[in-house]
N, CA, C and O atoms as a Maestro MAE file, in Angstrom:
{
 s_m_m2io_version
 :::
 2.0.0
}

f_m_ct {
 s_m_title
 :::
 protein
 m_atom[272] {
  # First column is atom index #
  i_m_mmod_type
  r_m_x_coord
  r_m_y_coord
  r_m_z_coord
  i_m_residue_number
  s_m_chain_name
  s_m_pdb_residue_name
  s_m_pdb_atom_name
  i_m_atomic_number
  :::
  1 25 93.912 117.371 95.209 1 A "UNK " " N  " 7
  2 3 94.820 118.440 95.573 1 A "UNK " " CA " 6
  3 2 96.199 118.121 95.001 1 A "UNK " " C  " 6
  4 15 96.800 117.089 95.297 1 A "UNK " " O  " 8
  5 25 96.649 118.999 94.215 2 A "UNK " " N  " 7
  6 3 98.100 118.771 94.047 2 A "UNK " " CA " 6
  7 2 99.344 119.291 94.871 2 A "UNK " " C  " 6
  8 15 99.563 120.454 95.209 2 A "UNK " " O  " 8
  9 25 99.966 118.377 95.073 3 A "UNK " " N  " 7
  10 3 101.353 118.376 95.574 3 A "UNK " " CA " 6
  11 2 102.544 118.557 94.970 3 A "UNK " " C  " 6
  12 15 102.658 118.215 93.792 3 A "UNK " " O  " 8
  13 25 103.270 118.935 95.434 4 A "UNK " " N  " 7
  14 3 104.776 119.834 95.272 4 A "UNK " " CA " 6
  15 2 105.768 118.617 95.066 4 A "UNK " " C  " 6
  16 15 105.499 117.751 95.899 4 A "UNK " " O  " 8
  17 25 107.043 118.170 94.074 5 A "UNK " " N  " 7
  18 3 107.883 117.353 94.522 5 A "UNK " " CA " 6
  19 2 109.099 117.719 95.345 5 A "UNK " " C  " 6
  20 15 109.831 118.689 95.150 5 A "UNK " " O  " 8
  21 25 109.183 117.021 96.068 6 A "UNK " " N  " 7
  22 3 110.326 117.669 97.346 6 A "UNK " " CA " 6
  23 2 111.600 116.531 96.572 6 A "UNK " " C  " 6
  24 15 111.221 115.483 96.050 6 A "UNK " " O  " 8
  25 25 112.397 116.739 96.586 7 A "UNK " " N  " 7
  26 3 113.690 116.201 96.437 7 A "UNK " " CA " 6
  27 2 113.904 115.920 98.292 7 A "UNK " " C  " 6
  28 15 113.572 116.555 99.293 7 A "UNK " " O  " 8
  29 25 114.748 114.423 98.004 8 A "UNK " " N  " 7
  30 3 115.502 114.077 99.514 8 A "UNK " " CA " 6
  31 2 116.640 113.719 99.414 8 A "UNK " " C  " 6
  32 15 116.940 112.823 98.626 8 A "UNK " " O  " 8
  33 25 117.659 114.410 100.286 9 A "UNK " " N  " 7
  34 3 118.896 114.241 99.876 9 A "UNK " " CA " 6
  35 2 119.012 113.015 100.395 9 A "UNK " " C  " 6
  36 15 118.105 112.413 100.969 9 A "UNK " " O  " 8
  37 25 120.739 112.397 100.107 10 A "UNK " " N  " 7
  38 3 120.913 111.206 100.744 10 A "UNK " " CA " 6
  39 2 121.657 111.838 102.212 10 A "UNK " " C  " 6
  40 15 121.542 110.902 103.003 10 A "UNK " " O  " 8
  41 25 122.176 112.682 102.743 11 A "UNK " " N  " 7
  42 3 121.973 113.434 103.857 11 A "UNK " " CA " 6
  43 2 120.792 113.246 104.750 11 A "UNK " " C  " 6
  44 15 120.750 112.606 105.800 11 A "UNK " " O  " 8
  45 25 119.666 114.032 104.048 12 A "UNK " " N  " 7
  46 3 118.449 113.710 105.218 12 A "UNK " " CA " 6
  47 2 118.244 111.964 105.576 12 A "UNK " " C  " 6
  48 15 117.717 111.634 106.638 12 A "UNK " " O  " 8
  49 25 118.713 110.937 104.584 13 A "UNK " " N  " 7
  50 3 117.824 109.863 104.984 13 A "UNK " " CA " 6
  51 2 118.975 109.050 105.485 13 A "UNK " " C  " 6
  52 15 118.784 107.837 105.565 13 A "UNK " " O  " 8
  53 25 120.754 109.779 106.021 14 A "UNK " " N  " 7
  54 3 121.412 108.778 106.370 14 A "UNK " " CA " 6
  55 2 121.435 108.609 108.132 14 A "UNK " " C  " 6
  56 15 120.784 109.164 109.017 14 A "UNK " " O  " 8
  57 25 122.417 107.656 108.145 15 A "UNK " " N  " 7
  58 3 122.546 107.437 109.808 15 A "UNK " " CA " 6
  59 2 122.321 107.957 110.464 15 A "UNK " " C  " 6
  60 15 123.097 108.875 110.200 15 A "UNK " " O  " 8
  61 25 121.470 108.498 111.898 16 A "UNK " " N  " 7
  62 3 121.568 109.334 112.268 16 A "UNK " " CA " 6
  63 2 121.560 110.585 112.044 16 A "UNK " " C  " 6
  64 15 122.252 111.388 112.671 16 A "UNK " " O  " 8
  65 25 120.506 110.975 110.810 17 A "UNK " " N  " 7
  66 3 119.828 112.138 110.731 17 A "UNK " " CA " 6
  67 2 118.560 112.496 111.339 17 A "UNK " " C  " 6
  68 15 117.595 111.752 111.167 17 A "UNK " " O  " 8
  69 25 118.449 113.614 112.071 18 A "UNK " " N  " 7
  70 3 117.243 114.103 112.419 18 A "UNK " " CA " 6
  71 2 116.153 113.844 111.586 18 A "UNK " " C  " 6
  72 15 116.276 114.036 110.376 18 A "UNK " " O  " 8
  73 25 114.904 113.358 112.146 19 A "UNK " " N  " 7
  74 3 113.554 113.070 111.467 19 A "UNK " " CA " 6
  75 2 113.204 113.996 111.849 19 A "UNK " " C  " 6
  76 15 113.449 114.458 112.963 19 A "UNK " " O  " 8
  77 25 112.330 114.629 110.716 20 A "UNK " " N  " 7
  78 3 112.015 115.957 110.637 20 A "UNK " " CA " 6
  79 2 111.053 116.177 109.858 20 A "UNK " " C  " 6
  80 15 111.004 115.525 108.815 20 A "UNK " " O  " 8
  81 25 109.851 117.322 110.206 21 A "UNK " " N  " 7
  82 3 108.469 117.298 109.855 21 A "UNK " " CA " 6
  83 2 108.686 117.545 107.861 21 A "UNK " " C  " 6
  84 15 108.053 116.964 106.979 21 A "UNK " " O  " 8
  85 25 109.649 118.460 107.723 22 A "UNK " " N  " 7
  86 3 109.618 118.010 106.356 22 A "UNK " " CA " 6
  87 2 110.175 117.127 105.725 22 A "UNK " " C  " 6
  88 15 109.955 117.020 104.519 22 A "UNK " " O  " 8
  89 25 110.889 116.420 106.269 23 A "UNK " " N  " 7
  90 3 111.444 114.926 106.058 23 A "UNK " " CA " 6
  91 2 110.005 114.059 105.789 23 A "UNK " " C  " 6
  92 15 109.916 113.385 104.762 23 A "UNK " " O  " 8
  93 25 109.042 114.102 106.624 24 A "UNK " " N  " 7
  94 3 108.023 112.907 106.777 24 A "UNK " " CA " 6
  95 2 107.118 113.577 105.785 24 A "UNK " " C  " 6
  96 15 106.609 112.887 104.902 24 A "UNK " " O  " 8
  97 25 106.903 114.716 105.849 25 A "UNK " " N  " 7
  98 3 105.829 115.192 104.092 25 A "UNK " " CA " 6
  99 2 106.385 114.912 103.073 25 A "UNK " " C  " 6
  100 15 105.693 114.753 102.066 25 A "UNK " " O  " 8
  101 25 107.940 114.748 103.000 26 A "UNK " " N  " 7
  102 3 108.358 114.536 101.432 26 A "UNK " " CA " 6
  103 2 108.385 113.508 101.199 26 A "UNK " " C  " 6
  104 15 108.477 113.255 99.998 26 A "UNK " " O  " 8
  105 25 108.307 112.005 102.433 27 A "UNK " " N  " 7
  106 3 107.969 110.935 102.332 27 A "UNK " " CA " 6
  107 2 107.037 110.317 102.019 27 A "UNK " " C  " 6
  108 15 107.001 109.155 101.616 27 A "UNK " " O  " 8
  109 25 105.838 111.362 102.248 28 A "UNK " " N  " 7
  110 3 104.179 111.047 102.314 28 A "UNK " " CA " 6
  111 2 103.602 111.639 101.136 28 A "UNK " " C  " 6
  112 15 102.653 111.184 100.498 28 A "UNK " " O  " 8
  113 25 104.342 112.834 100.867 29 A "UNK " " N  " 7
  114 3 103.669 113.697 99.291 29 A "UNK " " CA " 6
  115 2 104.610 113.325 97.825 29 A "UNK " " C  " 6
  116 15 104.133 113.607 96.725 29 A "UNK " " O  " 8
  117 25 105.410 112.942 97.898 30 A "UNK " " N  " 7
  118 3 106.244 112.106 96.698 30 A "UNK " " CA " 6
  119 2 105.762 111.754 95.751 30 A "UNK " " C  " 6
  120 15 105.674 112.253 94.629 30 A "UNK " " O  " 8
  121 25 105.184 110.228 96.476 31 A "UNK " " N  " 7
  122 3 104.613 109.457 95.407 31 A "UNK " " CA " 6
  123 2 103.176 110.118 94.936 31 A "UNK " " C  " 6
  124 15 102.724 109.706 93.868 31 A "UNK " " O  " 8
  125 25 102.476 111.053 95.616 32 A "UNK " " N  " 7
  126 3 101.268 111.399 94.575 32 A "UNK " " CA " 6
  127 2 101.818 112.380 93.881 32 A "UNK " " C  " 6
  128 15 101.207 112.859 92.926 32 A "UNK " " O  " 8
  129 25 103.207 112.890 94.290 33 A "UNK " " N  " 7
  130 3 103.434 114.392 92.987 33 A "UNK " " CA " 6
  131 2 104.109 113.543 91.931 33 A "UNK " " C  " 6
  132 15 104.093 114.196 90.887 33 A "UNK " " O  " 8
  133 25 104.764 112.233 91.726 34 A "UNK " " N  " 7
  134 3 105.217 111.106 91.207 34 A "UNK " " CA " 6
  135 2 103.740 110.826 89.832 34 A "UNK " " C  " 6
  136 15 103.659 110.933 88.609 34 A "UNK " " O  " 8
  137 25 102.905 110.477 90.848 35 A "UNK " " N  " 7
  138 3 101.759 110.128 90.282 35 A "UNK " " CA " 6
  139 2 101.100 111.218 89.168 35 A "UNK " " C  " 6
  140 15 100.684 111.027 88.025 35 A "UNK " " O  " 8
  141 25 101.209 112.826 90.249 36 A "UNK " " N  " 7
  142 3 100.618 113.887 89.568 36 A "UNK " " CA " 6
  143 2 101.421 114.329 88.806 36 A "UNK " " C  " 6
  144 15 101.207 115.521 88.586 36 A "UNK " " O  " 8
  145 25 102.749 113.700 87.985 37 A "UNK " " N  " 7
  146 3 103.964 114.562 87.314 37 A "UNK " " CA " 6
  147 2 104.082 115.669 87.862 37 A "UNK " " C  " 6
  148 15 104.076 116.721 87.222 37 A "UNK " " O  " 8
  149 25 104.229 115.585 89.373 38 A "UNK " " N  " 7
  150 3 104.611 117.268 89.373 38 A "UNK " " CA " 6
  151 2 106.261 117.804 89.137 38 A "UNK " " C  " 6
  152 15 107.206 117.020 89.222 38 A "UNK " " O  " 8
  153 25 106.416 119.251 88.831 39 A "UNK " " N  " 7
  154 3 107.435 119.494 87.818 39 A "UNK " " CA " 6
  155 2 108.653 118.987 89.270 39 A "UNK " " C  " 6
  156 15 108.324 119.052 90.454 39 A "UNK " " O  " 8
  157 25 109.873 118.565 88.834 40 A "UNK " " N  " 7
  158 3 110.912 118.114 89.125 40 A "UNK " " CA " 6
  159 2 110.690 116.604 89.675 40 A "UNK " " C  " 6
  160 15 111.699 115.997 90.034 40 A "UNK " " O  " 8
  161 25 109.412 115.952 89.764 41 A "UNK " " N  " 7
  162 3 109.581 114.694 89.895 41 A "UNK " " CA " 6
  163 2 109.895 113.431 89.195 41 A "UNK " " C  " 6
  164 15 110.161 113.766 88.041 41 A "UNK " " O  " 8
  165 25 110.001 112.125 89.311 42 A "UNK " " N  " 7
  166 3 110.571 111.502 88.202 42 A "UNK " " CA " 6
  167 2 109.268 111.080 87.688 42 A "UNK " " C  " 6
  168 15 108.241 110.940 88.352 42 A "UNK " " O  " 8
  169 25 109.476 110.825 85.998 43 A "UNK " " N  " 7
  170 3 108.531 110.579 85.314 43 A "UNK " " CA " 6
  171 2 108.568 108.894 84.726 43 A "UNK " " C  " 6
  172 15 109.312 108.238 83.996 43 A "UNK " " O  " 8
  173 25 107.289 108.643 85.520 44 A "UNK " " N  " 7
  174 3 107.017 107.052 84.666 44 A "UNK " " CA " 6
  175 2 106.502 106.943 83.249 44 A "UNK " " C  " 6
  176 15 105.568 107.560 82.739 44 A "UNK " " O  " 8
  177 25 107.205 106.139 82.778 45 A "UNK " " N  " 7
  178 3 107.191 106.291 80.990 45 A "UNK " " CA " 6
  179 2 106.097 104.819 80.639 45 A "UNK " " C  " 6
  180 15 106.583 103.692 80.539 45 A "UNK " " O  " 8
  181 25 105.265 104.968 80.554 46 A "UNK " " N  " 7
  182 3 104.445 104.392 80.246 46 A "UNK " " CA " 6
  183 2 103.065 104.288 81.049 46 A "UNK " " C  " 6
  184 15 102.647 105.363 81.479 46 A "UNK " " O  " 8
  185 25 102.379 103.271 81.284 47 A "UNK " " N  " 7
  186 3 100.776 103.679 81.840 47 A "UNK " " CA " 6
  187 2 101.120 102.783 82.970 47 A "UNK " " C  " 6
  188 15 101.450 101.622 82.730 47 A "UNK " " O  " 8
  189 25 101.062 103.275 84.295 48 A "UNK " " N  " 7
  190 3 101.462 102.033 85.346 48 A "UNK " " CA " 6
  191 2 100.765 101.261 85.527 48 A "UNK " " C  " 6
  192 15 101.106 100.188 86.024 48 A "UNK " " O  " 8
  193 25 98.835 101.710 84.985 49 A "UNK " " N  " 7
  194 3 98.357 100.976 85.411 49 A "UNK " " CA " 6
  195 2 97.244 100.587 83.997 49 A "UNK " " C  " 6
  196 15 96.016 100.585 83.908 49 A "UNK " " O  " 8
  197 25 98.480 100.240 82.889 50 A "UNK " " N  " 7
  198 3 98.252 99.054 81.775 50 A "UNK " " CA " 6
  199 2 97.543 97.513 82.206 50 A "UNK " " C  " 6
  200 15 98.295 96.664 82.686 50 A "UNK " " O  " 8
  201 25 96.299 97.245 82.043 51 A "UNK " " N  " 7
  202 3 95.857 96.409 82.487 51 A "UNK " " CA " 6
  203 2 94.302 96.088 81.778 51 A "UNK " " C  " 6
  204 15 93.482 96.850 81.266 51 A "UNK " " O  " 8
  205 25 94.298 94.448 82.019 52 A "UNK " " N  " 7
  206 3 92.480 94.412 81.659 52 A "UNK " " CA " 6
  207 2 91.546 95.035 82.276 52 A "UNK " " C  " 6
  208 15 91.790 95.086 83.482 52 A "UNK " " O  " 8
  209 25 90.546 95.551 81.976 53 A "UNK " " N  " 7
  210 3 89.291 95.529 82.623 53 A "UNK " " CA " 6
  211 2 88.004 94.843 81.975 53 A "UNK " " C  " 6
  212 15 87.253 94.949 81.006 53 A "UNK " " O  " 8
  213 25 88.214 94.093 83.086 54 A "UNK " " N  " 7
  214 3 86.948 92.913 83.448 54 A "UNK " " CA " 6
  215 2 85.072 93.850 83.139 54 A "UNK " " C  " 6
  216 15 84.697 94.748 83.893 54 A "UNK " " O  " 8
  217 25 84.282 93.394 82.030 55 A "UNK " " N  " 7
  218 3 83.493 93.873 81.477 55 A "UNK " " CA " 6
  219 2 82.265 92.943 82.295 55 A "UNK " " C  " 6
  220 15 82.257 91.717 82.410 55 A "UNK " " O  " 8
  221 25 81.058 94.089 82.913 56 A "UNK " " N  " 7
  222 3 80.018 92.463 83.381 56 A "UNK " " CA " 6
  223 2 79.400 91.282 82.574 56 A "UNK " " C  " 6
  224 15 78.653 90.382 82.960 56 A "UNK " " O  " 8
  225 25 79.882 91.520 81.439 57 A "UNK " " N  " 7
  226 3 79.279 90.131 80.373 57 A "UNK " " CA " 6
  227 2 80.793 89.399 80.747 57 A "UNK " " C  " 6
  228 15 80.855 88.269 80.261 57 A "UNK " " O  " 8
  229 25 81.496 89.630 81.181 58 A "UNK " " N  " 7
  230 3 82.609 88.627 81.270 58 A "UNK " " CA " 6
  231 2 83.834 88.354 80.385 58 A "UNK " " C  " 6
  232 15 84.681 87.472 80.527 58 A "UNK " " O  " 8
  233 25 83.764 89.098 79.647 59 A "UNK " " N  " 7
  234 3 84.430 89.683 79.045 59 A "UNK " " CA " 6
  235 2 85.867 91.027 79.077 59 A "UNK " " C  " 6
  236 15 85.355 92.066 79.496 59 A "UNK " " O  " 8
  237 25 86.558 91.128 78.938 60 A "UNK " " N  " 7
  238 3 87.469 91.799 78.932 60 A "UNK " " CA " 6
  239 2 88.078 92.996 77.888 60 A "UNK " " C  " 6
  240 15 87.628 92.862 76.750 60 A "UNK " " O  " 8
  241 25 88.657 93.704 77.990 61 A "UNK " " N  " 7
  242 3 89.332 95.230 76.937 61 A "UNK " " CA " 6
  243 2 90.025 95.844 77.630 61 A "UNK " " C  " 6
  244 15 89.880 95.751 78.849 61 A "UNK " " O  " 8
  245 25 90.994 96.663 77.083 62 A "UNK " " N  " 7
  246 3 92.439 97.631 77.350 62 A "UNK " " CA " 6
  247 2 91.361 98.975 77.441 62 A "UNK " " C  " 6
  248 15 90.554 99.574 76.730 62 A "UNK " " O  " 8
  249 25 92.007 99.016 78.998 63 A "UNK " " N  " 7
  250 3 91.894 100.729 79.147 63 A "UNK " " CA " 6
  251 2 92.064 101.484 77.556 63 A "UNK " " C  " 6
  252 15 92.872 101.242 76.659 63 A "UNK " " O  " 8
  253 25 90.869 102.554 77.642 64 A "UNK " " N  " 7
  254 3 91.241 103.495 76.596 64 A "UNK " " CA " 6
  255 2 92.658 104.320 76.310 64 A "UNK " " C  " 6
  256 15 93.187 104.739 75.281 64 A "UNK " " O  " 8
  257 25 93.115 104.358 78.112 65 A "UNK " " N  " 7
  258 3 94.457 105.481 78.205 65 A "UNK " " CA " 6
  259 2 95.187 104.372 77.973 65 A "UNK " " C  " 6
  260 15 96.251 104.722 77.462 65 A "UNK " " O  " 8
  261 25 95.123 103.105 78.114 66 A "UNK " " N  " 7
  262 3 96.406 102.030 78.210 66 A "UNK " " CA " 6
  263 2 96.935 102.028 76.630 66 A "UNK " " C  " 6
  264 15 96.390 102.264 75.552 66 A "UNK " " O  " 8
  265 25 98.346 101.620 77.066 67 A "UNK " " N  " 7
  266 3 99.177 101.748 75.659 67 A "UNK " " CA " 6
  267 2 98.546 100.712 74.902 67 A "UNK " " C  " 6
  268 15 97.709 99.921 75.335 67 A "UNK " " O  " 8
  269 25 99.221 100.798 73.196 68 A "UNK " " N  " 7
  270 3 99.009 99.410 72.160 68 A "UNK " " CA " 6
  271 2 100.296 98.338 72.614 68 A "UNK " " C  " 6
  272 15 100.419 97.249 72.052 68 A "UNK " " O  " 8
  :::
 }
 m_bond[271] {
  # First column is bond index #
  i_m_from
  i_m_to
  i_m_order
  :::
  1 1 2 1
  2 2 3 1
  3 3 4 2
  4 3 5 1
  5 5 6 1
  6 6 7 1
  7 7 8 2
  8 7 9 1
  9 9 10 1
  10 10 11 1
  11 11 12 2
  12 11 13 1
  13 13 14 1
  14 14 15 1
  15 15 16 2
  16 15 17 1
  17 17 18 1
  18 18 19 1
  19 19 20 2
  20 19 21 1
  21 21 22 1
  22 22 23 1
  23 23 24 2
  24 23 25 1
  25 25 26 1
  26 26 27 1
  27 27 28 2
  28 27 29 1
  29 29 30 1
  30 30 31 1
  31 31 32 2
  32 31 33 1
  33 33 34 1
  34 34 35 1
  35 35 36 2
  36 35 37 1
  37 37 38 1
  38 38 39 1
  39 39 40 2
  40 39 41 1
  41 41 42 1
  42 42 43 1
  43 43 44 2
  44 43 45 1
  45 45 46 1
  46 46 47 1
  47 47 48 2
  48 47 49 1
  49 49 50 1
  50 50 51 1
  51 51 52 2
  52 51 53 1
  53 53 54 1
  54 54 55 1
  55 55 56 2
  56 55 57 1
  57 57 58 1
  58 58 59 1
  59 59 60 2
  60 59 61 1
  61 61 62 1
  62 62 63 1
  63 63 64 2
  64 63 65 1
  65 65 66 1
  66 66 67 1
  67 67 68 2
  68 67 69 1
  69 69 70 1
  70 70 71 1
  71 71 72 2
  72 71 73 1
  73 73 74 1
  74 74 75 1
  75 75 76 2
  76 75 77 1
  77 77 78 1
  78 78 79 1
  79 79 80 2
  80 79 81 1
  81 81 82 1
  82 82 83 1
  83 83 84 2
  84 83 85 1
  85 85 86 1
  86 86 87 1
  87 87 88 2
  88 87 89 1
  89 89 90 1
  90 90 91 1
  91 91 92 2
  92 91 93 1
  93 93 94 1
  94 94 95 1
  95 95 96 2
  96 95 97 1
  97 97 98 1
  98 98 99 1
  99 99 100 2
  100 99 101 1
  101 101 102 1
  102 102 103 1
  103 103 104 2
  104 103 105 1
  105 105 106 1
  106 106 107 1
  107 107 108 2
  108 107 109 1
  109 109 110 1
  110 110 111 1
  111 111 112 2
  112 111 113 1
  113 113 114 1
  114 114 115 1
  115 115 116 2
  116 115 117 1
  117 117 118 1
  118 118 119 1
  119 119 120 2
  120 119 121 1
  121 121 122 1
  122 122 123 1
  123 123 124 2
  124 123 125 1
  125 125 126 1
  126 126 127 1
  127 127 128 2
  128 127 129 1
  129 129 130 1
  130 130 131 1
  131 131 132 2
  132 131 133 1
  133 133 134 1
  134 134 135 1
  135 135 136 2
  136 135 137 1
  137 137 138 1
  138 138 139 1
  139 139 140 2
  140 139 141 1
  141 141 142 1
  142 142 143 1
  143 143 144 2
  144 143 145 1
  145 145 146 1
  146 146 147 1
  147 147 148 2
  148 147 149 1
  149 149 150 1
  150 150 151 1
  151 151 152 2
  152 151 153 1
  153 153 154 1
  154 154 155 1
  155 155 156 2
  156 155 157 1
  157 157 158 1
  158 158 159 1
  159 159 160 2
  160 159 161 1
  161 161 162 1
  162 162 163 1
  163 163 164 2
  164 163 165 1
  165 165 166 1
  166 166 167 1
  167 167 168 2
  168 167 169 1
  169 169 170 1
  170 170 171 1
  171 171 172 2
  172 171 173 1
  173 173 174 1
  174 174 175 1
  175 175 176 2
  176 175 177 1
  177 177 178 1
  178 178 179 1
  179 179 180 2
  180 179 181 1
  181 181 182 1
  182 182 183 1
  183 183 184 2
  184 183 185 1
  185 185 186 1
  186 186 187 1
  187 187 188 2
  188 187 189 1
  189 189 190 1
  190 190 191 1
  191 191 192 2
  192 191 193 1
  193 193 194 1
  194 194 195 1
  195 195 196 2
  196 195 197 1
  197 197 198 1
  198 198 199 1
  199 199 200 2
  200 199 201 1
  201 201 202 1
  202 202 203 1
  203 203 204 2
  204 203 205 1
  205 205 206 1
  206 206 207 1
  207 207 208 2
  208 207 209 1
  209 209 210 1
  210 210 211 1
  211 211 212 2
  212 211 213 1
  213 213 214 1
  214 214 215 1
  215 215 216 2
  216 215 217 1
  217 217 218 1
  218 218 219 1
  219 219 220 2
  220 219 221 1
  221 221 222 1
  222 222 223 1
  223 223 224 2
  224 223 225 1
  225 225 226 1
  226 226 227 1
  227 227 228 2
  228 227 229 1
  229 229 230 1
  230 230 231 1
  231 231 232 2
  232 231 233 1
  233 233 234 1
  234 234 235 1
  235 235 236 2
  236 235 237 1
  237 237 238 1
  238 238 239 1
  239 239 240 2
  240 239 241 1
  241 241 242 1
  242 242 243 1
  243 243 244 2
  244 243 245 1
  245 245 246 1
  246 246 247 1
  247 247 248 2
  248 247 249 1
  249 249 250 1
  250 250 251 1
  251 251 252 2
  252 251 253 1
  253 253 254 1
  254 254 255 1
  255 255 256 2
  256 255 257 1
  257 257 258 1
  258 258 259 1
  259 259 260 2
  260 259 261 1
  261 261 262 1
  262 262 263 1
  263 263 264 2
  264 263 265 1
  265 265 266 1
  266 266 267 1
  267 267 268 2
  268 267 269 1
  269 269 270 1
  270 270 271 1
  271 271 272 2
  :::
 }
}
């Protein structure tokens, strides 16, 4: 399912601001609209999850999506 990116001000998250039901979804849906590039969220520039994968002969290779 895709999610929406909510912007949070520094208002909602200071001293003594009301916690508030859309306060706690934009806390909880963020990082997958983060994940899902959704439009106005910030974009990670590269593959976050650049890494080996472990082959059952024991052996190892770069994700196909992972960078050179």
């Amino acid at each position: 399912m895709a999610v929406s990116w909510t912007t949070i001000t520094n208002a909602q998250v200071a001293v003594g601001a009301p916690l508030t039901t859309a306060l706690m979804t934009a806390l909880r849906d963020n990082p997958e609209g983060i994940a899902q590039r959704a439009a106005g969220a910030p974009k990670i520039f590269g593959v976050p999850y650049d890494f080996q994968e472990f082959t059952t002969n024991g052996t190892w290779t770069k994700p196909a999506n992972a960078e050179t």
